[in-house]
C-alpha positions in Angstrom: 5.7 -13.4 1.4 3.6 -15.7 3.3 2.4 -14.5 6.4 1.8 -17.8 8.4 3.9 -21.0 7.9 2.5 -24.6 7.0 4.2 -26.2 9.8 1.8 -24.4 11.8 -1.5 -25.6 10.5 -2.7 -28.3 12.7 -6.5 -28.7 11.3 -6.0 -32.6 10.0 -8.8 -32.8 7.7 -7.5 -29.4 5.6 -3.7 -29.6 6.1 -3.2 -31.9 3.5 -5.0 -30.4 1.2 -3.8 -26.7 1.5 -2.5 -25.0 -1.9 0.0 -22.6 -2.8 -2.5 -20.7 -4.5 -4.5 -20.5 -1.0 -1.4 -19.3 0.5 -1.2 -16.7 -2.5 -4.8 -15.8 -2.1 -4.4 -15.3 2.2 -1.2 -13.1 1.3 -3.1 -10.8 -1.3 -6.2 -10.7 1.4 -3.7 -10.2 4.4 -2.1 -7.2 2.0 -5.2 -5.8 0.9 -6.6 -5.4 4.5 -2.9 -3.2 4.9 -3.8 -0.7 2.1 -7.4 -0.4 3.5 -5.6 0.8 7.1 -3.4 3.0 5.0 -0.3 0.8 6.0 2.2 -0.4 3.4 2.3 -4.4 3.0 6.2 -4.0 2.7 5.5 -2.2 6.3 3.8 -5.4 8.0 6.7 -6.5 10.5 8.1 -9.8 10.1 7.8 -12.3 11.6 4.2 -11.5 11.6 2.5 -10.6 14.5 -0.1 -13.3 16.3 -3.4 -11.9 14.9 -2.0 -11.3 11.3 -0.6 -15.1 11.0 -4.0 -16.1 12.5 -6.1 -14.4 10.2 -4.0 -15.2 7.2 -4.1 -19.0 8.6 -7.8 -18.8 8.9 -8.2 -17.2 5.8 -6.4 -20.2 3.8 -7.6 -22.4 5.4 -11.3 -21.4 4.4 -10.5 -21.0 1.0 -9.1 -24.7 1.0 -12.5 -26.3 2.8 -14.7 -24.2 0.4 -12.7 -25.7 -2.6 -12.3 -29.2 -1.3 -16.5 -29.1 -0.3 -18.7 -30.8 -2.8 -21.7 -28.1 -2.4 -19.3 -25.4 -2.1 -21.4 -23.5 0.2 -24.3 -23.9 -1.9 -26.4 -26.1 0.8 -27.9 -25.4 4.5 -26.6 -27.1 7.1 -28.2 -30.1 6.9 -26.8 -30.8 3.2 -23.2 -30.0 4.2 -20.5 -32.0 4.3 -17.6 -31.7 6.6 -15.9 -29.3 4.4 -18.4 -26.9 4.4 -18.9 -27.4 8.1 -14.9 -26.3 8.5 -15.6 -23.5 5.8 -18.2 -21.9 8.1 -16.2 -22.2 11.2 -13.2 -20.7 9.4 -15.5 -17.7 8.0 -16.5 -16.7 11.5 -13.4 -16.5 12.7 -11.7 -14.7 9.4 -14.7 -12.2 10.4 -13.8 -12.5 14.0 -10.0 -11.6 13.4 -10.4 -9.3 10.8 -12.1 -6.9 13.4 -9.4 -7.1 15.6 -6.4 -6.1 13.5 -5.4 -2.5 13.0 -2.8 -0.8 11.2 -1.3 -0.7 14.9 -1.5 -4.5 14.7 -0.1 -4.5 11.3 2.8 -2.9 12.6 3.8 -4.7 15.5 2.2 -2.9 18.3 -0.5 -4.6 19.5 -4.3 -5.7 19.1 -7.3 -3.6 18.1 -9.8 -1.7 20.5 -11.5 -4.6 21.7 -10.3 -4.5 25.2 -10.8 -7.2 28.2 -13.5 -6.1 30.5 -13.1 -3.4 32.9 -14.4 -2.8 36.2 -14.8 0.3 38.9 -15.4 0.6 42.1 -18.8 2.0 43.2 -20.0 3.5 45.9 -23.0 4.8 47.5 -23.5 8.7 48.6 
């Protein structure tokens, strides 16, 4: 089962050039992040939640620039081409995401601990 849809991809240079064996490959990540939080892949709700498809998504979608880049992430910044410059954007936020999703998240109920900012009210004595 795929955890994000095509029809959703909206990065022009990449969704053209997606694979089914990037989709494969995101699923197997997406399912191996589940056994590491102790949750059963059959377990992850579906449709899946926000972060999962995101991640999943992001995930592909990295796996398709690094394989459609000519250095392949062999070069600096100044030898990479396009590809690689989406490839590194896409890791950073696969490392972003994959922070944020719990088994909770897995599940359906909600985001990881990362919480908005919170504030208090203080006074003087």
């Amino acid at each position: 089962m795929a955890y994000f849809s095509l029809s959703e991809i909206r990065d022009e240079l990449l969704k053209n050039l997606i694979t089914e064996e990037d989709v494969v490959e995101s699923t197997a990540y997406i399912d191996d992040i589940a056994i590491r939080l102790g949750v059963r892949p059959e377990r992850i709700v579906t449709p899946a939640p926000f972060q999962v498809r995101t991640l999943a998504m992001n995930y592909a979608l990295m796996l398709t620039a690094l394989n459609a880049s000519m250095n392949n992430g062999t070069g600096g910044e100044n030898a990479a081409d396009a590809y690689e410059l989406k490839r590194q954007v896409y890791a950073k936020r696969v490392a972003s995401l994959e922070e944020q999703v719990t088994a909770l998240t897995l599940l359906g109920g909600g985001r990881s601990s990362k919480k908005f900012p919170a504030s208090t009210s203080v006074g003087r004595n």
